[in-house]
Backbone and ligand atoms as CSV (ligand in chain L), in Angstrom:
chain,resi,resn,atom,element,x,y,z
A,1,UNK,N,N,311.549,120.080,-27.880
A,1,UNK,CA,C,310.310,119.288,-27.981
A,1,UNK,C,C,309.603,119.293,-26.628
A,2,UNK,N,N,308.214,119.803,-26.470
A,2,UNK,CA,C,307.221,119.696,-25.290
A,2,UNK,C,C,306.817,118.316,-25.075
A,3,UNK,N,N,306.638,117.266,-24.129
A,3,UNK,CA,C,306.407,116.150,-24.051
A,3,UNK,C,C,305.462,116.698,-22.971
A,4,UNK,N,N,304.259,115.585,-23.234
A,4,UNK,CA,C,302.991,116.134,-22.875
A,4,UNK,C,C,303.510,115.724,-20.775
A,5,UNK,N,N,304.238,114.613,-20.753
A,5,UNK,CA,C,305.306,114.519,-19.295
A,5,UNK,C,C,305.333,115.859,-19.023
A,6,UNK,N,N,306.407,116.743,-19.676
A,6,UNK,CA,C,306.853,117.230,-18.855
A,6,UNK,C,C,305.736,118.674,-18.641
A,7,UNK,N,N,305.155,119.153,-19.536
A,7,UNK,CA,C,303.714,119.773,-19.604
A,7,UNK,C,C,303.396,119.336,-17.962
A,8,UNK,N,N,302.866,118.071,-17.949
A,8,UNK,CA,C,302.318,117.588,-16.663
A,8,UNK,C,C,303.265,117.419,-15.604
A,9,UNK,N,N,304.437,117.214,-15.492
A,9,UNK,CA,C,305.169,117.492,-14.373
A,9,UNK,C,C,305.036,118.866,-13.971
A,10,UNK,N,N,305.388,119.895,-14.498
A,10,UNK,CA,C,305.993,121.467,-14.679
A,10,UNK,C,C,304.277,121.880,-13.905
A,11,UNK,N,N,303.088,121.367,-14.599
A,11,UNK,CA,C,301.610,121.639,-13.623
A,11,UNK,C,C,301.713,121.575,-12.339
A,12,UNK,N,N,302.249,119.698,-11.966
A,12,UNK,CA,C,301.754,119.510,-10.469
A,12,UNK,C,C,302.854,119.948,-9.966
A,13,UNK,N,N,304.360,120.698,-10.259
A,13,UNK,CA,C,305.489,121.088,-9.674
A,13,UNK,C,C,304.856,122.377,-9.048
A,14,UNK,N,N,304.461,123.028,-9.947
A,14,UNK,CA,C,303.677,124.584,-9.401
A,14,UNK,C,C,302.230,124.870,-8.951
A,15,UNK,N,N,301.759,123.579,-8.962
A,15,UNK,CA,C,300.511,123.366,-8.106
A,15,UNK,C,C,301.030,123.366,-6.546
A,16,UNK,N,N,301.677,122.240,-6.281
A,16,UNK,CA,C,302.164,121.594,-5.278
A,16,UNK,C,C,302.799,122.766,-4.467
A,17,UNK,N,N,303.786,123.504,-5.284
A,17,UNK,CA,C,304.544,124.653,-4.607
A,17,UNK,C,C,304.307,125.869,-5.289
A,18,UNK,N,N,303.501,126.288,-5.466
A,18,UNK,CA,C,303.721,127.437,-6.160
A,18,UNK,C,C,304.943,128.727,-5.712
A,19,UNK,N,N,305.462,129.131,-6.857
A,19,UNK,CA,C,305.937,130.421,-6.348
A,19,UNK,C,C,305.244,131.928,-6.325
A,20,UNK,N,N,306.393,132.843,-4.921
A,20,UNK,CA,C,305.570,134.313,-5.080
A,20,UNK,C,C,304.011,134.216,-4.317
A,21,UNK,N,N,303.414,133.037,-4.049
A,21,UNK,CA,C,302.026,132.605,-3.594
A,21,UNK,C,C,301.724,133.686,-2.930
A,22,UNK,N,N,301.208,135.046,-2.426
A,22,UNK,CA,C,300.878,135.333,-0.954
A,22,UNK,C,C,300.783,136.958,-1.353
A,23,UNK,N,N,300.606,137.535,-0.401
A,23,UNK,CA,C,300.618,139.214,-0.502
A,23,UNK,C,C,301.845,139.683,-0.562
A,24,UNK,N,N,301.757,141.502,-0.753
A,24,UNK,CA,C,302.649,141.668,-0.826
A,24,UNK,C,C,302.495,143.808,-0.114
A,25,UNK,N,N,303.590,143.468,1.205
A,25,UNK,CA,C,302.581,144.804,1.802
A,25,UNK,C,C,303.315,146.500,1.022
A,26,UNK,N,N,304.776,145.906,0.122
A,26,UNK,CA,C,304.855,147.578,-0.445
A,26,UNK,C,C,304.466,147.727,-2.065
A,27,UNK,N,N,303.447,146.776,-2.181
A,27,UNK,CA,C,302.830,146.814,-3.666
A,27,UNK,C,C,302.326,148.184,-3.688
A,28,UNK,N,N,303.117,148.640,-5.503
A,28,UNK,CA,C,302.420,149.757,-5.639
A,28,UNK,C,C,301.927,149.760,-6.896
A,29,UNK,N,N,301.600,148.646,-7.357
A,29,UNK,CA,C,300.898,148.308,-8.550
A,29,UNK,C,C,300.108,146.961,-8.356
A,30,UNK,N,N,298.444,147.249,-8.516
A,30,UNK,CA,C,298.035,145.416,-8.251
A,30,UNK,C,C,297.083,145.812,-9.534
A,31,UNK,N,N,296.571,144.162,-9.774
A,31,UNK,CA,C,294.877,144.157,-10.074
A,31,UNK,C,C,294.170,142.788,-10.210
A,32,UNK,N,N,293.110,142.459,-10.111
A,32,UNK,CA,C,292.562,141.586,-10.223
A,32,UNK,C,C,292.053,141.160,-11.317
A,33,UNK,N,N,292.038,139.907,-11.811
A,33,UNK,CA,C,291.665,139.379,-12.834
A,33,UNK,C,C,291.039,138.298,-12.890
A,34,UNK,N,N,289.959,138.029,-13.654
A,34,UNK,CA,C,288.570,137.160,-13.380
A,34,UNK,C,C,288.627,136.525,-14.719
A,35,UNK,N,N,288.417,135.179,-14.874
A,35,UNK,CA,C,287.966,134.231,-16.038
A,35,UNK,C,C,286.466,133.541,-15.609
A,36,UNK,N,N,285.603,134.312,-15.554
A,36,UNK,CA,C,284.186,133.520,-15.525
A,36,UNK,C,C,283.823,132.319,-16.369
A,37,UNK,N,N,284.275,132.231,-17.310
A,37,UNK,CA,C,284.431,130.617,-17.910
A,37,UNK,C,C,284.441,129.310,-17.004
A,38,UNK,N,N,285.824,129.751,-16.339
A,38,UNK,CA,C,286.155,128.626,-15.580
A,38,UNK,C,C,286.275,128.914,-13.717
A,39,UNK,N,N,286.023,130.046,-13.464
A,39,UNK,CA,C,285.721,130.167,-12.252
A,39,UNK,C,C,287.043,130.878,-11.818
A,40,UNK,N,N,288.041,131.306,-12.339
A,40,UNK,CA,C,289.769,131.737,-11.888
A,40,UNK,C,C,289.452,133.727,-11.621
A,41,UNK,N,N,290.078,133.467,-10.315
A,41,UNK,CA,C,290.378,134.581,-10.002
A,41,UNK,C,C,291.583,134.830,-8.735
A,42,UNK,N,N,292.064,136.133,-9.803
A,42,UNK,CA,C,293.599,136.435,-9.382
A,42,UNK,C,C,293.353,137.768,-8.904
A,43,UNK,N,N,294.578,137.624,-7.941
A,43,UNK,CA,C,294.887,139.106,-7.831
A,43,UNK,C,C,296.508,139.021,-7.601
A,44,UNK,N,N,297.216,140.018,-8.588
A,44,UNK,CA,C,298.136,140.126,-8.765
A,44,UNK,C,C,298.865,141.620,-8.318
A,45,UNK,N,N,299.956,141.525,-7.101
A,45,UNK,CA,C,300.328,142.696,-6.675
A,45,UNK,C,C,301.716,142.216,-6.948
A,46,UNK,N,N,302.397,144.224,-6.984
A,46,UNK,CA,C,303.832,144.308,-7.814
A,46,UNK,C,C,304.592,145.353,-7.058
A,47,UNK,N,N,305.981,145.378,-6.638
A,47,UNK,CA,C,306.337,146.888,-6.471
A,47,UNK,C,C,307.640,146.987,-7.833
A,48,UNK,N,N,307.048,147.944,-8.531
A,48,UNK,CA,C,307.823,148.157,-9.717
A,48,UNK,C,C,308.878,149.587,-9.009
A,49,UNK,N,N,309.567,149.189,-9.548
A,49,UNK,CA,C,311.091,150.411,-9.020
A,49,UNK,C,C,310.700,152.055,-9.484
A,50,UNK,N,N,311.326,152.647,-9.522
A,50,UNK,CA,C,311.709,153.991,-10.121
A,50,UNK,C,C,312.526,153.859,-11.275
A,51,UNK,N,N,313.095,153.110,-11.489
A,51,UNK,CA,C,313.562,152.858,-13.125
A,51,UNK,C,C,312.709,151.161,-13.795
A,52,UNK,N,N,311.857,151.098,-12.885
A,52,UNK,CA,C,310.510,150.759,-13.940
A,52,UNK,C,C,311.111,149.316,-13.855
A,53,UNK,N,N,311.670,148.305,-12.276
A,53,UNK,CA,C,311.639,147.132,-12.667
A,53,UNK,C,C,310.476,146.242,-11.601
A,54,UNK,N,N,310.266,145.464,-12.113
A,54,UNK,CA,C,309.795,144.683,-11.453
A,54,UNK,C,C,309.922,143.823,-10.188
A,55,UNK,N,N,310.302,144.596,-9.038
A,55,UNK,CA,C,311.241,144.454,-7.730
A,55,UNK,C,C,311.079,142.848,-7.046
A,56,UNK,N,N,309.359,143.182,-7.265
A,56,UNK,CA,C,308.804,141.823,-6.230
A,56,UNK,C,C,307.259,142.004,-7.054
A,57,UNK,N,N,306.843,140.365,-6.932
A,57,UNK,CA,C,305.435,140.603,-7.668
A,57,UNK,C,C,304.632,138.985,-6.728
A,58,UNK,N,N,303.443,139.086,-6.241
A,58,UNK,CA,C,302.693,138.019,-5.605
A,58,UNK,C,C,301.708,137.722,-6.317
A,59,UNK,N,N,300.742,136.657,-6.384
A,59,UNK,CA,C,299.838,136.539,-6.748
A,59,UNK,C,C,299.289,135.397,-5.934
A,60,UNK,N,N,297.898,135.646,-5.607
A,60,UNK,CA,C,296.751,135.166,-4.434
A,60,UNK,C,C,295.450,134.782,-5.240
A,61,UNK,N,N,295.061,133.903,-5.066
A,61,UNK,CA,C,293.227,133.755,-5.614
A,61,UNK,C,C,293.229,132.663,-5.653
A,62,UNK,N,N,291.769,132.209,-6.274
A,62,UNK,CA,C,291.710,130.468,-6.433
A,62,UNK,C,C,291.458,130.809,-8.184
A,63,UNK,N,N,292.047,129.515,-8.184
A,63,UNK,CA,C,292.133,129.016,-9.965
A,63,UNK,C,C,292.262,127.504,-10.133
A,64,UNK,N,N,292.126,127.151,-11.270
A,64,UNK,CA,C,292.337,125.824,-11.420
A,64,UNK,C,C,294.056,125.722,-11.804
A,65,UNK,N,N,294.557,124.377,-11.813
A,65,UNK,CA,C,295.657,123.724,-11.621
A,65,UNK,C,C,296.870,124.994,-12.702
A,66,UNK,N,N,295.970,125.217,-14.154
A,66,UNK,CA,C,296.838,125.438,-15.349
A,66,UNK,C,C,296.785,126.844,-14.452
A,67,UNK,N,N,295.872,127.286,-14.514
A,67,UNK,CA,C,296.325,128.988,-14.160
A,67,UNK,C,C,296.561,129.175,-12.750
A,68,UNK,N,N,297.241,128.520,-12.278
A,68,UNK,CA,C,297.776,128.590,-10.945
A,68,UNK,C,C,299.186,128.404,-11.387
A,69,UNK,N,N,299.729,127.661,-12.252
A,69,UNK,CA,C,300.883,126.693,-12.823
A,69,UNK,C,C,301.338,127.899,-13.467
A,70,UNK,N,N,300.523,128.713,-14.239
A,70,UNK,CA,C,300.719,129.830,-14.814
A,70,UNK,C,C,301.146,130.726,-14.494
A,71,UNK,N,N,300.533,131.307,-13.492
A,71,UNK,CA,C,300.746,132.530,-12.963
A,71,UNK,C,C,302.294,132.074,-11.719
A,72,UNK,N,N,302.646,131.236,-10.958
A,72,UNK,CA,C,303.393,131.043,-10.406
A,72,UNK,C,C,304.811,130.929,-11.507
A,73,UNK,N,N,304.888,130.273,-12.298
A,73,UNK,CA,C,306.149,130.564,-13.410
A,73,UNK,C,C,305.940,131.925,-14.071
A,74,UNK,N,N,304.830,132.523,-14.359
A,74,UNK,CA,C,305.218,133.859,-14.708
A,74,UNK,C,C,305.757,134.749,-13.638
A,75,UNK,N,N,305.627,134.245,-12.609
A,75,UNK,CA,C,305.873,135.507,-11.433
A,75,UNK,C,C,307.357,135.078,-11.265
A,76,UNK,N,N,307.642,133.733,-11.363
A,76,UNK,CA,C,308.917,133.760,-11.023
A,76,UNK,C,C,310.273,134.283,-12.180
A,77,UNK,N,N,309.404,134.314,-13.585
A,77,UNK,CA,C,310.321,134.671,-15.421
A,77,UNK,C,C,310.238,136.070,-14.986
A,78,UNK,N,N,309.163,137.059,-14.581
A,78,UNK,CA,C,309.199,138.173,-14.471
A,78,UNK,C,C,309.993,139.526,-13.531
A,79,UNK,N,N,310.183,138.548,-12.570
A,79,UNK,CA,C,310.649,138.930,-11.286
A,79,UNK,C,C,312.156,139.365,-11.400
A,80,UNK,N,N,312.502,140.556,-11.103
A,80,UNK,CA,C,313.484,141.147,-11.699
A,80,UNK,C,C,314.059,142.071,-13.154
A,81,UNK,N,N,313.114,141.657,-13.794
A,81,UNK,CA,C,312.718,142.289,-15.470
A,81,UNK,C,C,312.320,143.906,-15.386
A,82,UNK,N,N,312.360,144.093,-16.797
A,82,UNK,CA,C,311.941,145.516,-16.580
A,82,UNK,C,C,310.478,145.649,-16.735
A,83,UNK,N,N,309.766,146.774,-16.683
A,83,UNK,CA,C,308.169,146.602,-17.429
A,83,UNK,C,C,308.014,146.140,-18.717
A,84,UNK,N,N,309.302,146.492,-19.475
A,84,UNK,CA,C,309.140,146.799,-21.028
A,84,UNK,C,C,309.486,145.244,-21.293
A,85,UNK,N,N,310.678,144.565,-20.468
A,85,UNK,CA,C,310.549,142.723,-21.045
A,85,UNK,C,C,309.399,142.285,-20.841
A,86,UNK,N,N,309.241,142.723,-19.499
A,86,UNK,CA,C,307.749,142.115,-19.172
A,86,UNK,C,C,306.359,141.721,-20.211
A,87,UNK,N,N,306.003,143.107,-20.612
A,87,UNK,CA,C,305.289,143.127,-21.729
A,87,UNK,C,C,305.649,142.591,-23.206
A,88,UNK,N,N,307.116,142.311,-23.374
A,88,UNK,CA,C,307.481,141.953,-24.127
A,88,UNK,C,C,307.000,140.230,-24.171
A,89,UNK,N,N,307.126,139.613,-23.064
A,89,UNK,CA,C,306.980,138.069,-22.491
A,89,UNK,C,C,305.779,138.147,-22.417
A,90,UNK,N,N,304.747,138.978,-22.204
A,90,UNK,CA,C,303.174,138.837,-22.434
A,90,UNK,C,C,302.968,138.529,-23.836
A,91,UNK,N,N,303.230,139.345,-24.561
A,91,UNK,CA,C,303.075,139.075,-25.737
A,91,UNK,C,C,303.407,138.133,-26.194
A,92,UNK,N,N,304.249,137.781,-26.317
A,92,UNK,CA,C,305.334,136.254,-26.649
A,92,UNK,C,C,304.014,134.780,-26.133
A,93,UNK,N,N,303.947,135.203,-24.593
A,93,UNK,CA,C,302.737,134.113,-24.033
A,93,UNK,C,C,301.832,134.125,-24.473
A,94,UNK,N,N,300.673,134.861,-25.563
A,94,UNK,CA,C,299.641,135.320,-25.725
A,94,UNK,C,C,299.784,134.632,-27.265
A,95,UNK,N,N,300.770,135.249,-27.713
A,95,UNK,CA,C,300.884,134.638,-29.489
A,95,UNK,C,C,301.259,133.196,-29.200
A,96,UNK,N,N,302.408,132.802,-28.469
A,96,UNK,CA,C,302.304,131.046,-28.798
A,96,UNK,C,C,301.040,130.563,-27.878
A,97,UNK,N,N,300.130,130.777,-27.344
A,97,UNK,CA,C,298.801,130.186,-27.112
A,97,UNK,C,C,298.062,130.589,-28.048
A,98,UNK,N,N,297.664,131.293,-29.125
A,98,UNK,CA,C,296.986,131.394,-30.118
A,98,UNK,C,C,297.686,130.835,-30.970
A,99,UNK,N,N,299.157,130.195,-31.457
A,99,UNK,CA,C,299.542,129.831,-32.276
A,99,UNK,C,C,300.216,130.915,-33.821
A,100,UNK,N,N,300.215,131.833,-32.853
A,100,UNK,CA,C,301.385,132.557,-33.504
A,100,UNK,C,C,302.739,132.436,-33.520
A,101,UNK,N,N,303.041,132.249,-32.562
A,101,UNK,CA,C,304.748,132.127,-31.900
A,101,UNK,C,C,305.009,130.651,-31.876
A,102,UNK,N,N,305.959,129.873,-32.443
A,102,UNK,CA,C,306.426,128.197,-32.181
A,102,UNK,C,C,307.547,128.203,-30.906
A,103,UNK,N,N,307.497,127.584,-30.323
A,103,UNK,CA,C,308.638,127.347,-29.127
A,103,UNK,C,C,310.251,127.325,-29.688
A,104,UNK,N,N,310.011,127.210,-30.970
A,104,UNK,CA,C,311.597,126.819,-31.837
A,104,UNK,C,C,311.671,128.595,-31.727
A,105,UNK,N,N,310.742,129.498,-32.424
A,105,UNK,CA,C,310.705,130.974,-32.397
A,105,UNK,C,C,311.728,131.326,-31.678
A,106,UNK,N,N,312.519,133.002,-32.000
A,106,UNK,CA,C,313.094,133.174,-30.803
A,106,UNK,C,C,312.352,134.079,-30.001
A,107,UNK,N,N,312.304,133.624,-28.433
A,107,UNK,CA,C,311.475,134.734,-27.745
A,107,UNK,C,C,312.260,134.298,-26.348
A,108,UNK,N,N,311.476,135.220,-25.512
A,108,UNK,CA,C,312.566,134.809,-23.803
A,108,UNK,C,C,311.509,134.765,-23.001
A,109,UNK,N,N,310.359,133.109,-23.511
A,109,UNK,CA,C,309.904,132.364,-22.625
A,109,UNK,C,C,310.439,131.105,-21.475
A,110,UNK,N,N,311.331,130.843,-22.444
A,110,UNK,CA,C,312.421,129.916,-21.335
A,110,UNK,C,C,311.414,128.286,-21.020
A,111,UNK,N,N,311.357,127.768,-19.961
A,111,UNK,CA,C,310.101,126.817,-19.818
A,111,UNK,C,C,308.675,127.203,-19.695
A,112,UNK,N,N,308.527,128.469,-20.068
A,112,UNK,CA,C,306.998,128.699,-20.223
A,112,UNK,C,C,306.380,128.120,-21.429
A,113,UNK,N,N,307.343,128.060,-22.428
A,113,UNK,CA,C,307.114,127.399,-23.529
A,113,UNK,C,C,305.895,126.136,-23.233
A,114,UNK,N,N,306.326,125.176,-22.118
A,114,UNK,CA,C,305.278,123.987,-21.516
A,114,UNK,C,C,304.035,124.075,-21.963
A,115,UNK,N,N,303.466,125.426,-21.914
A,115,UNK,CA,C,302.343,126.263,-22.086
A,115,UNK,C,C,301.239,125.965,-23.894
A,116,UNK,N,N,302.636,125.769,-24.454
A,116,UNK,CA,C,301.859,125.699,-26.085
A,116,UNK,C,C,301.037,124.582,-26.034
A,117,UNK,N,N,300.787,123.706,-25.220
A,117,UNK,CA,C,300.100,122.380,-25.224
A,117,UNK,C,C,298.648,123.222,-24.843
A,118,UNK,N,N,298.300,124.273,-23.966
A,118,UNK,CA,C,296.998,124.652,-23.812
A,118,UNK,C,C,296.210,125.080,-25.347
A,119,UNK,N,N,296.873,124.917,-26.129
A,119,UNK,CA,C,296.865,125.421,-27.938
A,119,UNK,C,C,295.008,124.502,-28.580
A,120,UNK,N,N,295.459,123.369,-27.990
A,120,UNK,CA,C,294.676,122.000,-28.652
A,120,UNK,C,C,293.266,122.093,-27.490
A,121,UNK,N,N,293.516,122.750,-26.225
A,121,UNK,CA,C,292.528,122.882,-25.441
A,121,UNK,C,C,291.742,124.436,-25.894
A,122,UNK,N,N,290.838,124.782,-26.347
A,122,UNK,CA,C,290.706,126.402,-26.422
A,122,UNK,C,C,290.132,126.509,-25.158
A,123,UNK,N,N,289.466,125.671,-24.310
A,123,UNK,CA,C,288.953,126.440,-23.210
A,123,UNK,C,C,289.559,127.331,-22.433
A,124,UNK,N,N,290.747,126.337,-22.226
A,124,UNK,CA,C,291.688,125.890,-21.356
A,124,UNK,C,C,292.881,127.983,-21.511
A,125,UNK,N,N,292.933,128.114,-22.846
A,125,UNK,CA,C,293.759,129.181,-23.093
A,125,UNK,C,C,293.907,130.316,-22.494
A,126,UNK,N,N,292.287,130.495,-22.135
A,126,UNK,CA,C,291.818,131.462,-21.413
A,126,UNK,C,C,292.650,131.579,-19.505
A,127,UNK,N,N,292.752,130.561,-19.118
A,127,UNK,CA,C,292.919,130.206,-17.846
A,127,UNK,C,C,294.020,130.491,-17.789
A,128,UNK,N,N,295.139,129.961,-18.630
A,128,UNK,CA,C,296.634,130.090,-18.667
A,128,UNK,C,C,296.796,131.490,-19.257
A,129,UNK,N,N,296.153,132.285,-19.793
A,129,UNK,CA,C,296.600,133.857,-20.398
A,129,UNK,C,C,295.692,134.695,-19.092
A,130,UNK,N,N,295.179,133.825,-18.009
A,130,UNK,CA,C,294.371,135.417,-17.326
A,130,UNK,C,C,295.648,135.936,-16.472
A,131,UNK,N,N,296.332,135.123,-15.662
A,131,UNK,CA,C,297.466,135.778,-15.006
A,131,UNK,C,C,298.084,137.080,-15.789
A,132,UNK,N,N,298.669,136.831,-17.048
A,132,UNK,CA,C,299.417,137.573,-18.367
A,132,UNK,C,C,298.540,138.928,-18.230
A,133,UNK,N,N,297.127,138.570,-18.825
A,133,UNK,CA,C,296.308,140.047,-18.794
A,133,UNK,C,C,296.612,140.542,-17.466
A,134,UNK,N,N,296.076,139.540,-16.105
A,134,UNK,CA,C,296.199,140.660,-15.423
A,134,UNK,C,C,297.090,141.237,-14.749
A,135,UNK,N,N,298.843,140.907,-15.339
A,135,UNK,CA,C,299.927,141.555,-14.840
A,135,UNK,C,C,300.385,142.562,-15.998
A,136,UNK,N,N,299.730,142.458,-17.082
A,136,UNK,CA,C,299.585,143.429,-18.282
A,136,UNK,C,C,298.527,144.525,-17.295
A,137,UNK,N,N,297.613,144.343,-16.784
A,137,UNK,CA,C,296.464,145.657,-16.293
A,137,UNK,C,C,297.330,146.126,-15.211
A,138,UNK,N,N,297.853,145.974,-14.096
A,138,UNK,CA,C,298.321,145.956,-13.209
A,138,UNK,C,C,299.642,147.208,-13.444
A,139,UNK,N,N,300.367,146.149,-14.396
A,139,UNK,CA,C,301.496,147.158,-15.097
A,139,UNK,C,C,301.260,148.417,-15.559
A,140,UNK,N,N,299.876,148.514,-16.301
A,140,UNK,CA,C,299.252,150.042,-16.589
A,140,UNK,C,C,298.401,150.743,-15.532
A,141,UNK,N,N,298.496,150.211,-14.259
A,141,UNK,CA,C,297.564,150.845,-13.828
A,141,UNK,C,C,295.887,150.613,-14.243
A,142,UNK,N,N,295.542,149.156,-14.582
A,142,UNK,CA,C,294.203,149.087,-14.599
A,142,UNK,C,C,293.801,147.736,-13.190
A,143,UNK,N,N,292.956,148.275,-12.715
A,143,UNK,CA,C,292.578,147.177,-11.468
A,143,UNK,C,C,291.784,146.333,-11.405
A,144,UNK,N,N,291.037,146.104,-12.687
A,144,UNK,CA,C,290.335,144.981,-12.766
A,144,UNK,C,C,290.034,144.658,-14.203
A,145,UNK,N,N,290.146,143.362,-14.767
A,145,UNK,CA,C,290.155,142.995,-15.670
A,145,UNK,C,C,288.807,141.662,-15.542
A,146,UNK,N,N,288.397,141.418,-16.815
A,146,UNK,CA,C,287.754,139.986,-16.910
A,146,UNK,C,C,287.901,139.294,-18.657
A,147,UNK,N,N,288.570,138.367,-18.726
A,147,UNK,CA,C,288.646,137.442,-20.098
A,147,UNK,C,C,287.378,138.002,-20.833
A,148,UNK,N,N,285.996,138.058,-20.183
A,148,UNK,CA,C,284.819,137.766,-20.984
A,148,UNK,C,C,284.257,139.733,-21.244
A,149,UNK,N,N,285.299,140.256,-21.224
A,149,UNK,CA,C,284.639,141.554,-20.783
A,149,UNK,C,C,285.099,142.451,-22.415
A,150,UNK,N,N,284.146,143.149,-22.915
A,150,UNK,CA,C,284.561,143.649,-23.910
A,150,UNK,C,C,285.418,144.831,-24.386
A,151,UNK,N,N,285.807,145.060,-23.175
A,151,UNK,CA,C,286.878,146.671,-23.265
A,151,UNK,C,C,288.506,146.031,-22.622
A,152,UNK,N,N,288.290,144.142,-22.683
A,152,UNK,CA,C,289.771,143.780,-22.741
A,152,UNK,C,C,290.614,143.864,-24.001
A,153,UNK,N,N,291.724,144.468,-23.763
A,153,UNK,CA,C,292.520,144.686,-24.983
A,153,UNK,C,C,293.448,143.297,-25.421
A,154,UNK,N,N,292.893,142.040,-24.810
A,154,UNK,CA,C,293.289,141.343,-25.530
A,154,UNK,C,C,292.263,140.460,-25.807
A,155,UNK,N,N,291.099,140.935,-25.466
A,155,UNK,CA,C,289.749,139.954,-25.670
A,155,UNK,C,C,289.838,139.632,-27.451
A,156,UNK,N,N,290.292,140.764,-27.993
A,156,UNK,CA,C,289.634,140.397,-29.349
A,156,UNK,C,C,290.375,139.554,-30.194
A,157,UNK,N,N,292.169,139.590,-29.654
A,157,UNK,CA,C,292.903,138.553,-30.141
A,157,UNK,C,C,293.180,137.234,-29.662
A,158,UNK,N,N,292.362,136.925,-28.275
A,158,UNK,CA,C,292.344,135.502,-28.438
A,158,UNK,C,C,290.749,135.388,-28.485
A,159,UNK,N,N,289.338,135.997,-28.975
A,159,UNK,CA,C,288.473,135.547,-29.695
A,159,UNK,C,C,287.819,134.701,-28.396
A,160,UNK,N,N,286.650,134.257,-29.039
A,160,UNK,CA,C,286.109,133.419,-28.744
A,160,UNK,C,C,286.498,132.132,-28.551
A,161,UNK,N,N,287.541,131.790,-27.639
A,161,UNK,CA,C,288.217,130.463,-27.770
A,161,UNK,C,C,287.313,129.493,-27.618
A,162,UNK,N,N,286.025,129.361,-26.540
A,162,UNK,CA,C,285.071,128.261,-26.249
A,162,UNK,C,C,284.351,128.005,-27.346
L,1,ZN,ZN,ZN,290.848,127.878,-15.182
């Protein structure tokens, strides 16, 4: 059970401290990602291995509280994973914020789960999934992404949330 507490603890825990916060100088995978909605912009750098793991990953920009909260617990679930969980946990994050996936579901969000409460906000969805896209672009080799942009490949499944 999500208690809207701990939702709001788990925010100002990774506001306050975020993890991964900062650059990263043997990134060999980054990209930036923009939510013009709400003003959030990331940039997310990675050095993925030679057998394709996720060694070390940072993320830098200004955002509001949720997608700061966001992107600091994803960097820390991801960190060590392969590309292929990785994307696997995008997906997983993407469907239970549209309300595909239930937290009971089985998936290997762990306390990201916190997250399904952005469900009842649609603005809000956008903010908490831009980190996701843009460590999904990053992972393929794309360097810039934007929520509002029409050649995002996940623009069309979370829609017009506003
Ligand atoms: Zn935001």
């Amino acid at each position: 059970m999500i208690t809207k507490s701990l939702y709001q603890e788990v925010i100002l825990d990774h506001n306050r401290n975020p993890r991964n916060y900062g650059s990263l100088d043997n990134a060999n995978r980054s990209a930036e990602g923009h939510n013009p909605l709400c003003g959030d912009h990331l940039n997310i750098k990675i050095n993925l291995s030679e057998n394709l793991i996720i060694d070390s990953i940072t993320f830098q920009g200004e955002s509001c509280a949720i997608c700061k909260a966001s992107a600091s617990m994803m960097t820390a679930n991801v960190k060590g994973k392969t590309q292929a969980d990785a994307e696997t946990m995008i997906k997983e994050f993407r469907d239970m914020t549209v309300g595909k996936l239930e937290p009971d579901d089985d998936h290997h969000l762990g306390r990201l789960t916190v997250f399904v409460g952005v469900r009842d906000l649609p603005t809000r969805v956008k903010c908490a999934i831009l980190p996701w896209h843009t460590l999904q672009a990053a992972l393929n080799s794309v360097t810039t992404i934007s929520t509002e942009a029409d050649d995002d490949p996940m623009h069309v499944s979370i829609g017009n949330a506003s």
